[in-house]
Backbone bond lengths (Angstrom), bond angles and torsions (degrees), N, CA, C in turn:
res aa  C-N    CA-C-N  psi(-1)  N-CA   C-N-CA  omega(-1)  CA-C   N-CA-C  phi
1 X - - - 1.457 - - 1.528 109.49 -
2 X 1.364 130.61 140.27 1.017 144.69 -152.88 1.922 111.69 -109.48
3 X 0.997 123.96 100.32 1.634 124.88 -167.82 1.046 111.80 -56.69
4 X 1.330 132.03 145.42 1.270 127.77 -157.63 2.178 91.95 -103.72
5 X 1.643 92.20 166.73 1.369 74.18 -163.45 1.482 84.94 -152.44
6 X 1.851 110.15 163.02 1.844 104.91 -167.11 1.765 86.81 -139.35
7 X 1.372 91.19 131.42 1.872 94.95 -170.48 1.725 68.79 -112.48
8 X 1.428 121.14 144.22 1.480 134.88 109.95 1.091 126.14 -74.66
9 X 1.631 88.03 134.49 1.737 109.49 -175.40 1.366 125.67 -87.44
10 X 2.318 92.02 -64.68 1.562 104.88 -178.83 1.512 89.49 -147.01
11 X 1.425 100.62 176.80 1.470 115.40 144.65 1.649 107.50 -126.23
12 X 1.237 111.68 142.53 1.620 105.41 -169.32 1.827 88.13 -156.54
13 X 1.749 110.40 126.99 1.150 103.07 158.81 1.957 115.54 76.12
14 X 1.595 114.43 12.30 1.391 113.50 -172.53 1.500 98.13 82.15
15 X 0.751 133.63 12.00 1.935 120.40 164.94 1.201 123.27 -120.15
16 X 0.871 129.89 108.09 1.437 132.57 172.68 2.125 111.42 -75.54
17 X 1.286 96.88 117.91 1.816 117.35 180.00 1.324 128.44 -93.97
18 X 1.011 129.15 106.93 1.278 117.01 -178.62 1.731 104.01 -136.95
19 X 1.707 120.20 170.55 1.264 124.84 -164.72 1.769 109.29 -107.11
20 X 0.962 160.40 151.94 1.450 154.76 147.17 1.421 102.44 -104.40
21 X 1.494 94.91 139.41 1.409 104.94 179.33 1.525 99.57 -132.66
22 X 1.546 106.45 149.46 1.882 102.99 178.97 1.460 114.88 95.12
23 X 1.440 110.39 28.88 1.473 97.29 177.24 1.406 87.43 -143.27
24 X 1.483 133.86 144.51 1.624 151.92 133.22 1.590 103.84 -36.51
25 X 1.169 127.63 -44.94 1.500 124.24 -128.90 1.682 82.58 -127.35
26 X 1.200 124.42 137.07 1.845 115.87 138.01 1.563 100.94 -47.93
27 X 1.485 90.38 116.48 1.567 105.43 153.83 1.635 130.24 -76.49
28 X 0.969 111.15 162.93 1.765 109.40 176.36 1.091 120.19 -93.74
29 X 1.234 132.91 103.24 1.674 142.45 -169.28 1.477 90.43 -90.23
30 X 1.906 98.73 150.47 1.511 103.63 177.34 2.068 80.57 -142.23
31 X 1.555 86.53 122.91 2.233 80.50 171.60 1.529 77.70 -124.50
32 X 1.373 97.03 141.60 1.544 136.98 156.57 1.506 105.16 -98.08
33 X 1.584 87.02 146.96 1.736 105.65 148.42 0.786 113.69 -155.71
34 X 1.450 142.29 98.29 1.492 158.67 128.01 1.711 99.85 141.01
35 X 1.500 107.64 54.21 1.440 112.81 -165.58 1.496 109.77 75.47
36 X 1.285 147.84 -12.46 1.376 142.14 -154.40 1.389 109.73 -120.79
37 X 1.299 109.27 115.75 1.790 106.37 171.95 1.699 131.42 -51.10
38 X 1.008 103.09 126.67 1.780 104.09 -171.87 1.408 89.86 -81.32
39 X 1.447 120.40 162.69 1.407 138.11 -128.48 2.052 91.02 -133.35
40 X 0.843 144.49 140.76 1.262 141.76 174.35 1.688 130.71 64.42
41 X 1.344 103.96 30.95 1.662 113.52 168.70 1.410 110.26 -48.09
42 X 1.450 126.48 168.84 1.271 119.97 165.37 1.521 102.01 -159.16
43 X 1.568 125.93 134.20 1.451 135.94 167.42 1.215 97.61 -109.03
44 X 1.532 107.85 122.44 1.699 117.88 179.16 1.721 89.50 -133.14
45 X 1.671 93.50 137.76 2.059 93.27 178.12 1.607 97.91 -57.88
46 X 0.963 101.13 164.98 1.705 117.99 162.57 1.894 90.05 -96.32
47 X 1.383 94.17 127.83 1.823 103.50 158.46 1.328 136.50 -77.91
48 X 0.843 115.73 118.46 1.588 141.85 164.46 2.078 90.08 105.03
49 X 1.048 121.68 29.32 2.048 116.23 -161.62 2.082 81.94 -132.87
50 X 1.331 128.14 69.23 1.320 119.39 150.89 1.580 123.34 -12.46
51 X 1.071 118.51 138.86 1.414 111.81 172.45 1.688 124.89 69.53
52 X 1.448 110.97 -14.69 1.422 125.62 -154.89 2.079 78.67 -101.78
53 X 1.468 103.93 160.12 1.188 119.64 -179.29 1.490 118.85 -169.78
54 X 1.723 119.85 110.88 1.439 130.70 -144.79 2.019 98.69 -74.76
55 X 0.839 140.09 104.97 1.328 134.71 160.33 1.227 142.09 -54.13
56 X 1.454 146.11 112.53 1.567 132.47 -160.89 1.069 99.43 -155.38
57 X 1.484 99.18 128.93 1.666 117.48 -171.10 1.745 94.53 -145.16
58 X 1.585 92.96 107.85 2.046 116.12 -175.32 1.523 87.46 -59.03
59 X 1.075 146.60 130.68 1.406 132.70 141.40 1.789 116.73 -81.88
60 X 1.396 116.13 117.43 1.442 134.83 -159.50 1.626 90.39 -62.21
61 X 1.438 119.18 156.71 1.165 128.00 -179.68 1.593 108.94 -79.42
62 X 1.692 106.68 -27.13 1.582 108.97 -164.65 1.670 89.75 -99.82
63 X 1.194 153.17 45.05 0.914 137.36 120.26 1.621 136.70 -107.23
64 X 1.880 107.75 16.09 1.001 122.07 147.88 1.668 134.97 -64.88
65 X 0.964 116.44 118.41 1.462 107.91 170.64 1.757 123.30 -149.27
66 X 1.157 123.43 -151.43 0.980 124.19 170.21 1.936 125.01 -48.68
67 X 0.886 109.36 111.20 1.910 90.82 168.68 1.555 108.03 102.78
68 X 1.349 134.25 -151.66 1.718 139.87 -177.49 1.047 97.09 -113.82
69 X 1.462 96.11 129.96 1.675 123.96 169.78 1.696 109.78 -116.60
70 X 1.067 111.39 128.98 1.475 99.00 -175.65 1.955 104.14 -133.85
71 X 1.017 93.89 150.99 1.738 107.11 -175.07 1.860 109.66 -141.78
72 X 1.875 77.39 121.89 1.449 76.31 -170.96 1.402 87.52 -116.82
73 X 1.719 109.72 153.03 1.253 128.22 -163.74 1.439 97.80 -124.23
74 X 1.833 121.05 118.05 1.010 130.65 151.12 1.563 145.88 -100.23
75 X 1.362 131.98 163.60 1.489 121.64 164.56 1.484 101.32 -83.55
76 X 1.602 89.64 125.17 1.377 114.76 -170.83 1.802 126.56 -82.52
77 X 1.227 106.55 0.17 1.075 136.91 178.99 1.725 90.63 -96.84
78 X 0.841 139.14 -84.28 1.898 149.58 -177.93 1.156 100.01 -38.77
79 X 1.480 106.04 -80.16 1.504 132.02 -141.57 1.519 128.42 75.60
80 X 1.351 85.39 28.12 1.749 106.50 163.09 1.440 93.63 -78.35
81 X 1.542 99.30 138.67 1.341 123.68 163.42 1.982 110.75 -83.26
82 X 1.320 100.81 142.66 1.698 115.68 -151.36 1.576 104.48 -116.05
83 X 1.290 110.96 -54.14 1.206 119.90 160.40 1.811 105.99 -168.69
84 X 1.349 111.87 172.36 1.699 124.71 167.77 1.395 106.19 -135.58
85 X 1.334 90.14 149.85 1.674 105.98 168.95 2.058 125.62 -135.11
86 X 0.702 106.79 159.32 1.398 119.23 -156.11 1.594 110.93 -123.97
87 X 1.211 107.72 112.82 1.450 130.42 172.20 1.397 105.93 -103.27
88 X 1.457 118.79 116.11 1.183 121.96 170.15 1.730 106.17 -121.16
89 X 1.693 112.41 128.26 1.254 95.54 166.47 2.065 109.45 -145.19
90 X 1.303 96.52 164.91 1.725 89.77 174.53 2.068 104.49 89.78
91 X 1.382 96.13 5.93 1.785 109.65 -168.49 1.419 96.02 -128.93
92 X 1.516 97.31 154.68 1.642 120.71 147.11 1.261 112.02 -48.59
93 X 1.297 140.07 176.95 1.316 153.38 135.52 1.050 97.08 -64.45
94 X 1.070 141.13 -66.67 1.538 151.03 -150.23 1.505 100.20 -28.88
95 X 1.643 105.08 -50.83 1.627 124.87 -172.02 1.404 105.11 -61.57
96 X 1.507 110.04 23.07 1.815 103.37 179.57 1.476 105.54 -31.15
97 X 1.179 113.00 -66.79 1.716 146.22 -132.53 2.068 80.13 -53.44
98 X 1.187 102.93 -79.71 1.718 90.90 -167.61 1.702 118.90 -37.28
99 X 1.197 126.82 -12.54 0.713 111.49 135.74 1.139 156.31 -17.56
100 X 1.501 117.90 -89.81 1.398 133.16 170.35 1.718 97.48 -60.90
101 X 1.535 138.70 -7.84 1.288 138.08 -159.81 1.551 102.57 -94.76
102 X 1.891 109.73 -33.14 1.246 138.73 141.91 1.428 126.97 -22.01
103 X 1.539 104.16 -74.97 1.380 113.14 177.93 1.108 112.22 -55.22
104 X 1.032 131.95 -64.36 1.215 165.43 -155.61 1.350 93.96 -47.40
105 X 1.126 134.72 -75.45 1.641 160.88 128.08 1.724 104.38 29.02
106 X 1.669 89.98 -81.29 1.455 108.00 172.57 1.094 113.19 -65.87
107 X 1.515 160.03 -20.13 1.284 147.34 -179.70 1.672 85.43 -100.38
108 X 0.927 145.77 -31.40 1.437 126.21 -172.18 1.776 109.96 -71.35
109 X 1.586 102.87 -18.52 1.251 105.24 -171.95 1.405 105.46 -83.94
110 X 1.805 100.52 -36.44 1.766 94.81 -179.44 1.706 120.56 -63.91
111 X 1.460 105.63 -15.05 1.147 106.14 -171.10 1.227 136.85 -91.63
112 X 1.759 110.32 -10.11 1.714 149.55 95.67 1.187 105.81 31.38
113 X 1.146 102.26 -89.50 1.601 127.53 -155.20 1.553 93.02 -94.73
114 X 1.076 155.82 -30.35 1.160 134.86 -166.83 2.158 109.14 -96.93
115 X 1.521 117.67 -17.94 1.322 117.54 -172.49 1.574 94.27 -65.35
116 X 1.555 120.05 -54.82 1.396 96.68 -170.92 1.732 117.45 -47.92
117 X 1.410 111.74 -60.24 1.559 120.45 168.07 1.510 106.50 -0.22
118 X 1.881 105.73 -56.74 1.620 97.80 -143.18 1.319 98.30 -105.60
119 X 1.173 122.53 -9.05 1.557 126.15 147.35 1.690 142.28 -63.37
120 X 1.345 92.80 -11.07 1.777 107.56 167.34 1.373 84.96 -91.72
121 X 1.409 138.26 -83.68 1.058 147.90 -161.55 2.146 108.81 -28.63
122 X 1.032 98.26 -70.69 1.770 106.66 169.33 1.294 120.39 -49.70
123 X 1.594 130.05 -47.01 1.176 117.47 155.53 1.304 138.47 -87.47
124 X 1.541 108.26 -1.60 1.663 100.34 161.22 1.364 147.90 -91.24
């Protein structure tokens, strides 16, 4: 079986693009931002590219604001994390670091909520 996999491409225009590779099927993408599902994803095949599948995630205007916003995009079926991306605005670059302080944040939270999950699961 072949791992499924999330290339970013661009962001152009409020959308963030990216490619999946390794799946037969459109898979089910789930992107969060700040625990909360973003509203209008879309998996469209790529033509004539088997297996390949175009990714698009609108980023909403009202969840821009001050400082790092980060959205991590999972298979929603798993809840393996696929890739994240990072909107920073109203900052230096310099301020990379909260960033990753960001991510970090959000995968610590998914990982929260998912230990009980895998602890019923293992001992039952």
């Amino acid at each position: 079986m072949t791992e499924m996999t999330l290339t970013k491409t661009r962001i152009r225009a409020g959308v963030w693009e990216g490619v999946i590779s390794g799946s037969a099927e459109a898979p089910a993408i789930d992107v969060q931002h700040l625990e909360k599902p973003l509203p209008g994803v879309t998996v469209t095949a790529v033509p004539e590219r088997a297996g390949e599948w175009l990714v698009q995630v609108p980023v909403p205007v009202e969840v821009l604001s001050e400082g790092v916003q980060t959205f991590l995009i999972r298979n929603a079926a798993t809840g393996e994390k696929l890739q994240h991306f990072t909107i920073i605005t109203g900052v230096a670059m310099e301020d990379d670091l909260r960033a990753e302080v960001d991510l970090l944040r959000a995968e610590l939270d998914m990982l929260k909520r998912a230990f009980p999950r895998h602890c019923l699961e293992t001992m039952g």
